[in-house]
PyMOL CGO cylinders between C-alpha atoms (Angstrom):
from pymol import cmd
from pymol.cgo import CYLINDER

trace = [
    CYLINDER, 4.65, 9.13, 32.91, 2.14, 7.85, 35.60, 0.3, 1, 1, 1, 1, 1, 1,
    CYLINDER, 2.14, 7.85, 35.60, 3.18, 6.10, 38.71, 0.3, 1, 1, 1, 1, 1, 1,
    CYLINDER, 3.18, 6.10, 38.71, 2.97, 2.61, 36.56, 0.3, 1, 1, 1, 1, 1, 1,
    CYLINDER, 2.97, 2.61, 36.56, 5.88, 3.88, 34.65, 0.3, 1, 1, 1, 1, 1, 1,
    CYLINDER, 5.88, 3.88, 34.65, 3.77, 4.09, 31.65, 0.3, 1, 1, 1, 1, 1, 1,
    CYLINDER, 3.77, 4.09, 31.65, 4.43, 6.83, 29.29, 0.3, 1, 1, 1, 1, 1, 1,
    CYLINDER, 4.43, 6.83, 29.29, 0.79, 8.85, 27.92, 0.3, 1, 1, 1, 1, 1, 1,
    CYLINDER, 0.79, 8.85, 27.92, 0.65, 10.76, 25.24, 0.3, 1, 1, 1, 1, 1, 1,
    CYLINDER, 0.65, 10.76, 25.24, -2.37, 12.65, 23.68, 0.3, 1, 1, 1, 1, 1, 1,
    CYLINDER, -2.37, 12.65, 23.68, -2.57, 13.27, 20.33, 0.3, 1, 1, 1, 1, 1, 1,
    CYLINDER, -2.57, 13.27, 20.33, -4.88, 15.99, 18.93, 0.3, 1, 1, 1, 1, 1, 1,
    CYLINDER, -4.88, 15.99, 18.93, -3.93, 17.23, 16.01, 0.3, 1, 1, 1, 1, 1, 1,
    CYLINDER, -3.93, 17.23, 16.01, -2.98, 15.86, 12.19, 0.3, 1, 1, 1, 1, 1, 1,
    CYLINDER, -2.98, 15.86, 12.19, 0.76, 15.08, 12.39, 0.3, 1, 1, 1, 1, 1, 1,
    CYLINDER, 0.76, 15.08, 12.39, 2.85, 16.24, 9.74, 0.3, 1, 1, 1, 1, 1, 1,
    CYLINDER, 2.85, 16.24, 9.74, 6.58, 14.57, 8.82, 0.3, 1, 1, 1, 1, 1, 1,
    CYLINDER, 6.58, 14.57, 8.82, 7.89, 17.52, 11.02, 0.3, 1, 1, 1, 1, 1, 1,
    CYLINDER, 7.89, 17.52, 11.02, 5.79, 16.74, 14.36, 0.3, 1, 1, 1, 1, 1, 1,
    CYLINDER, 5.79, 16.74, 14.36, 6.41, 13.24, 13.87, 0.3, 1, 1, 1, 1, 1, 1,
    CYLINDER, 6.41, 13.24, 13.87, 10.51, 14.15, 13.87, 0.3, 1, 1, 1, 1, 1, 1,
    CYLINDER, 10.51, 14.15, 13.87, 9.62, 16.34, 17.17, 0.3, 1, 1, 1, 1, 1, 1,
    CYLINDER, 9.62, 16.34, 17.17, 7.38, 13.64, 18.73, 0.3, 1, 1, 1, 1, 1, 1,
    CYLINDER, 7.38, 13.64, 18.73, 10.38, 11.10, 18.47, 0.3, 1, 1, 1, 1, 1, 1,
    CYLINDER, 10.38, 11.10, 18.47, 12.34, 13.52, 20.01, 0.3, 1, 1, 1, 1, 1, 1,
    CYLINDER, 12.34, 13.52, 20.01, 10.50, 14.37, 22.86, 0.3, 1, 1, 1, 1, 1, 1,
    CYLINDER, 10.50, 14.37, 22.86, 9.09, 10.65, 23.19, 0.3, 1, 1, 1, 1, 1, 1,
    CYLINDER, 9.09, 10.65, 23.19, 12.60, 8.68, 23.73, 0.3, 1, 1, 1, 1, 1, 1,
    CYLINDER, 12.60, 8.68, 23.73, 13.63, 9.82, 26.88, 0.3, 1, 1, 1, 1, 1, 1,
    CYLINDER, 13.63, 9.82, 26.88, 10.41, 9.03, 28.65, 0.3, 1, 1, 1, 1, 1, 1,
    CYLINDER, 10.41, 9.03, 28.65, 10.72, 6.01, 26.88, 0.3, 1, 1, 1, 1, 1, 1,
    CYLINDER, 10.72, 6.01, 26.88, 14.17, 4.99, 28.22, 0.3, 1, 1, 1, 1, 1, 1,
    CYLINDER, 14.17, 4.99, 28.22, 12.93, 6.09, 32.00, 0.3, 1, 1, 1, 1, 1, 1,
    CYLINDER, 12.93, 6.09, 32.00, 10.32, 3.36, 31.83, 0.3, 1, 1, 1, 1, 1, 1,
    CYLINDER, 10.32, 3.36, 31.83, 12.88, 0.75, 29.93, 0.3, 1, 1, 1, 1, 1, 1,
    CYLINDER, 12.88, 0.75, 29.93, 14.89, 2.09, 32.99, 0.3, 1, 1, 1, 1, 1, 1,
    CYLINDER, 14.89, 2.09, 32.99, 12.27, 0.89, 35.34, 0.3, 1, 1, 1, 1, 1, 1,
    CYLINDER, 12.27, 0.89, 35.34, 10.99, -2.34, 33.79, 0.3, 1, 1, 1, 1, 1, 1,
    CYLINDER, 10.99, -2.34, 33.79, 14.81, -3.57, 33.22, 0.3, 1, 1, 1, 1, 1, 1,
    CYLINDER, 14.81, -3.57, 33.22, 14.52, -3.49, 30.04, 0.3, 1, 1, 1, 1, 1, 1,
    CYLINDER, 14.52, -3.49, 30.04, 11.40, -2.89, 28.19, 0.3, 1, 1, 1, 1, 1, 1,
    CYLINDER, 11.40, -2.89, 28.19, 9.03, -0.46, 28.33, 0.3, 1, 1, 1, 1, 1, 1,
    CYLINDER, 9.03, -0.46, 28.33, 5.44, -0.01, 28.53, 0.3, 1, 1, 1, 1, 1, 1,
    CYLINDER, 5.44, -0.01, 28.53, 3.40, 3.29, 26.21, 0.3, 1, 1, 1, 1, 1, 1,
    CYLINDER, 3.40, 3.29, 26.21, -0.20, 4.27, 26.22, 0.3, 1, 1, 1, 1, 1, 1,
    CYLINDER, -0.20, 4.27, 26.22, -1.26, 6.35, 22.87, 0.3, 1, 1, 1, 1, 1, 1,
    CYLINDER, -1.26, 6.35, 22.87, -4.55, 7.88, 22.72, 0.3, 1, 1, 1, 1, 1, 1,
    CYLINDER, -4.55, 7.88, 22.72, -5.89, 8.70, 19.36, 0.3, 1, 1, 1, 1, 1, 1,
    CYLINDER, -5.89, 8.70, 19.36, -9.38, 9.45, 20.28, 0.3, 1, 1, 1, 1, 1, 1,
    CYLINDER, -9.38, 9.45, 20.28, -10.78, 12.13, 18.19, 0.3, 1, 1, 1, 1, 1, 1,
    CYLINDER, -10.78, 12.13, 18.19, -7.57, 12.96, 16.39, 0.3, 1, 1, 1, 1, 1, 1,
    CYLINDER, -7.57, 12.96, 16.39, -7.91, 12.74, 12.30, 0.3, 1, 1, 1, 1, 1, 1,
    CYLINDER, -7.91, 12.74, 12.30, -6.80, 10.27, 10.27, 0.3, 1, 1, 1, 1, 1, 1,
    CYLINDER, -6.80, 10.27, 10.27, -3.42, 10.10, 9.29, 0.3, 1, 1, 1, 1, 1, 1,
    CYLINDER, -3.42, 10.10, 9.29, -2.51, 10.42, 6.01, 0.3, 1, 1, 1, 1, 1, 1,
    CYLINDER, -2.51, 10.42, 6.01, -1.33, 7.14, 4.44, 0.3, 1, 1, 1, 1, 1, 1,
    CYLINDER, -1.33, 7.14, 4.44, 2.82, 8.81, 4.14, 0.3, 1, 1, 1, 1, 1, 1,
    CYLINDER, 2.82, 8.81, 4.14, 2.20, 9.66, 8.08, 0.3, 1, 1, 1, 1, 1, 1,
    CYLINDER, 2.20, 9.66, 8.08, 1.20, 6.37, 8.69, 0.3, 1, 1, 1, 1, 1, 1,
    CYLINDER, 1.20, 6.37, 8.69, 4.24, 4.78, 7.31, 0.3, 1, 1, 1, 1, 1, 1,
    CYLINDER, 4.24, 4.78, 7.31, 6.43, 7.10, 8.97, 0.3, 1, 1, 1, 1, 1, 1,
    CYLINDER, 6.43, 7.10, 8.97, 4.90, 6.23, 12.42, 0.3, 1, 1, 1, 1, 1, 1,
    CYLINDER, 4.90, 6.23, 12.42, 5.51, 3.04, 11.40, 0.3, 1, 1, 1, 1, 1, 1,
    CYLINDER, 5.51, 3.04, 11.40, 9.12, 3.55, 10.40, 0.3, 1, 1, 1, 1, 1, 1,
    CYLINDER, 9.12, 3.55, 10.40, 9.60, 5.33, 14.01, 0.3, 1, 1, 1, 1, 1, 1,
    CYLINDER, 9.60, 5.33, 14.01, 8.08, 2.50, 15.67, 0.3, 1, 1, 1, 1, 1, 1,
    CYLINDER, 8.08, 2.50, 15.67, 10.47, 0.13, 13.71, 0.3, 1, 1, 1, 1, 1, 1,
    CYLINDER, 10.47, 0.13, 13.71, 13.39, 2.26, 14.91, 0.3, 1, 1, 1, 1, 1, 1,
    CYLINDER, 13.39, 2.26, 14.91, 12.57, 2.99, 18.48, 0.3, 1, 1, 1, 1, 1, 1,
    CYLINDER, 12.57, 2.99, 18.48, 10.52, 0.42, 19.86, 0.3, 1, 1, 1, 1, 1, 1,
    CYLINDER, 10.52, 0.42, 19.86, 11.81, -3.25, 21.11, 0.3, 1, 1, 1, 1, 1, 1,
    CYLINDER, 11.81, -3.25, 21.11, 10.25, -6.18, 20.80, 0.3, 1, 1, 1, 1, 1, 1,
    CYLINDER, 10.25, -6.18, 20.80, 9.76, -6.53, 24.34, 0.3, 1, 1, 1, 1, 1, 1,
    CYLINDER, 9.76, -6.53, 24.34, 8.09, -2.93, 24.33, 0.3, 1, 1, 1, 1, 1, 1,
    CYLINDER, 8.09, -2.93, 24.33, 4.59, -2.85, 25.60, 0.3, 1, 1, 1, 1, 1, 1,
    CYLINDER, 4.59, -2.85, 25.60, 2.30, -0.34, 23.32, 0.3, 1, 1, 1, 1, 1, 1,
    CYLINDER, 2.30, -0.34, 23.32, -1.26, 0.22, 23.98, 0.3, 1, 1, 1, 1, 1, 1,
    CYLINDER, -1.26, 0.22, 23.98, -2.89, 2.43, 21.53, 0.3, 1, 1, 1, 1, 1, 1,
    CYLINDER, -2.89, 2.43, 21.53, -6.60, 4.37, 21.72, 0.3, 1, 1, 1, 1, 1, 1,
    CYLINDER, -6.60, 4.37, 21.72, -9.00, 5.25, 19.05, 0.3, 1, 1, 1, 1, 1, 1,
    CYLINDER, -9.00, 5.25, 19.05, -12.36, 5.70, 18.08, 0.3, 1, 1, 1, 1, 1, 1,
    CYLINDER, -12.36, 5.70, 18.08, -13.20, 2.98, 15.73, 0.3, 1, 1, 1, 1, 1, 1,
    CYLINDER, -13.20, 2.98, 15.73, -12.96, -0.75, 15.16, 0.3, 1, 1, 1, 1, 1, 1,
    CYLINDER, -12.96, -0.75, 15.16, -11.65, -0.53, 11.42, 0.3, 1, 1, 1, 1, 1, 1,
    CYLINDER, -11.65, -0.53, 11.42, -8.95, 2.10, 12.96, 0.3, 1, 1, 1, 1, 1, 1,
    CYLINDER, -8.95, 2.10, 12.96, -8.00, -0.33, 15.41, 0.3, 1, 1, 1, 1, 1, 1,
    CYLINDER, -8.00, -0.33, 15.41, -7.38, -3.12, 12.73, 0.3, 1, 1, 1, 1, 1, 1,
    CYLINDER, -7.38, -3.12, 12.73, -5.79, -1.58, 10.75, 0.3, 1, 1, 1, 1, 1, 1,
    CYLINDER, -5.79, -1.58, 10.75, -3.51, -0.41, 13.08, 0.3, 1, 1, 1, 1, 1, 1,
    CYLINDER, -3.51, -0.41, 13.08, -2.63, -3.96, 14.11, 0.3, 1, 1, 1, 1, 1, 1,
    CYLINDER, -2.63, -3.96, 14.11, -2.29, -4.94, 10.90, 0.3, 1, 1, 1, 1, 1, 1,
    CYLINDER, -2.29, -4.94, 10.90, -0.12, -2.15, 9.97, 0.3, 1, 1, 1, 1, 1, 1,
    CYLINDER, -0.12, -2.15, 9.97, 2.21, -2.00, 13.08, 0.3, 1, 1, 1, 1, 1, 1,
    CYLINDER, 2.21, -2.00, 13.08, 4.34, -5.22, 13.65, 0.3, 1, 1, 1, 1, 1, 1,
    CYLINDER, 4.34, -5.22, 13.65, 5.54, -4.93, 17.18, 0.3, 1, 1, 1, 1, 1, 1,
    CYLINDER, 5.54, -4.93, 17.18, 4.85, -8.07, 19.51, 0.3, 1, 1, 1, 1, 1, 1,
    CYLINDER, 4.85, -8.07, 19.51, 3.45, -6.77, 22.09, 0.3, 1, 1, 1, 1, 1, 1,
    CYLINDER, 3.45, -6.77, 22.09, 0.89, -3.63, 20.34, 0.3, 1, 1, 1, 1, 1, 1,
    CYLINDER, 0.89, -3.63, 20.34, -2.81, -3.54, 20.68, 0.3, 1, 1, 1, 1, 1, 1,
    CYLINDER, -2.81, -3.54, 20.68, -5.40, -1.17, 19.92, 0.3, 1, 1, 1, 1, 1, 1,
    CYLINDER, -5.40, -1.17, 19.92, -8.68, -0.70, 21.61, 0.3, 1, 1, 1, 1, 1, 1,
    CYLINDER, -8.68, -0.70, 21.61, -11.40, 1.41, 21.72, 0.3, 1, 1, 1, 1, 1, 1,
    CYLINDER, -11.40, 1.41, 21.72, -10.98, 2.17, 25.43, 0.3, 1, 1, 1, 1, 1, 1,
    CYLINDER, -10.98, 2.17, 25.43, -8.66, 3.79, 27.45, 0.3, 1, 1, 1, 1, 1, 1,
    CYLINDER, -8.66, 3.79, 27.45, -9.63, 1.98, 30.49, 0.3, 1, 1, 1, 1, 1, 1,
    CYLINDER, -9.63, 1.98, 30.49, -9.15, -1.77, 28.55, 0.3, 1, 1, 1, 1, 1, 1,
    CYLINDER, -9.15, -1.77, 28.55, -5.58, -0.05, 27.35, 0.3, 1, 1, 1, 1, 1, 1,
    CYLINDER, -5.58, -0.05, 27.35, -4.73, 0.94, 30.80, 0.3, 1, 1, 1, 1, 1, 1,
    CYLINDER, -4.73, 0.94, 30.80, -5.28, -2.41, 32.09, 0.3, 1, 1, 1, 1, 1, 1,
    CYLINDER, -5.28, -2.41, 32.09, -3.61, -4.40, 29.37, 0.3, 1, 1, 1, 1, 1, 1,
    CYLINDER, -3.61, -4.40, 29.37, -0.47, -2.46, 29.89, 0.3, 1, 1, 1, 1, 1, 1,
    CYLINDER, -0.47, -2.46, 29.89, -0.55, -2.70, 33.63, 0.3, 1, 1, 1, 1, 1, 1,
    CYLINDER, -0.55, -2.70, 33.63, -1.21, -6.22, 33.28, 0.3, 1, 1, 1, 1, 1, 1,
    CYLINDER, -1.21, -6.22, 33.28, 1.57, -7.54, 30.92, 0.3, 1, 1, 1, 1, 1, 1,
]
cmd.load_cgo(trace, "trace")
């Protein structure tokens, strides 16, 4: 967590069902610090730059997770390398307030500023 409150996380590797239990795990109590400190919601920054795809199953999982975990009110800003990456992964992850861009810098911003 940076001194915004907003939680990073770098992703590297391909995520299996397993690291995406462990993620979750791991994830949710940064993500209740910055709920803490927003009153209420909170704001996430995922960068996906040069990670592989995911599989379509880990895709739907992710999704599942973000169903579960994630509030409406939740701000969640996520990186990666391409334009057809970053629509599908609006199209593919209803949560208000999720975007995906293609810089970290525009993501940065966008999360500060909302």
């Amino acid at each position: 967590m940076d001194d915004h409150h907003i939680v990073h996380v770098r992703v590297c590797d391909v995520w299996t069902p397993d690291a995406a239990e462990r993620y979750w795990r791991a994830f949710l109590p940064f993500l209740h610090q910055s709920r803490a400190h927003f009153a209420g919601y909170a704001k996430a920054l995922i960068d996906r730059r040069g990670a592989p795809i995911m599989p379509v199953a880990m895709v739907q999982k992710m999704r599942e997770g973000i169903l579960e975990h994630y509030r409406p009110e939740d701000r969640l800003a996520l990186v990666v390398d391409s334009s057809p990456l970053k629509a599908q992964i609006r199209q593919n992850y209803p949560l208000l307030n999720l975007d995906a861009f293609l810089s970290h810098d525009a993501a940065l911003a966008w999360l500060i500023n909302t």
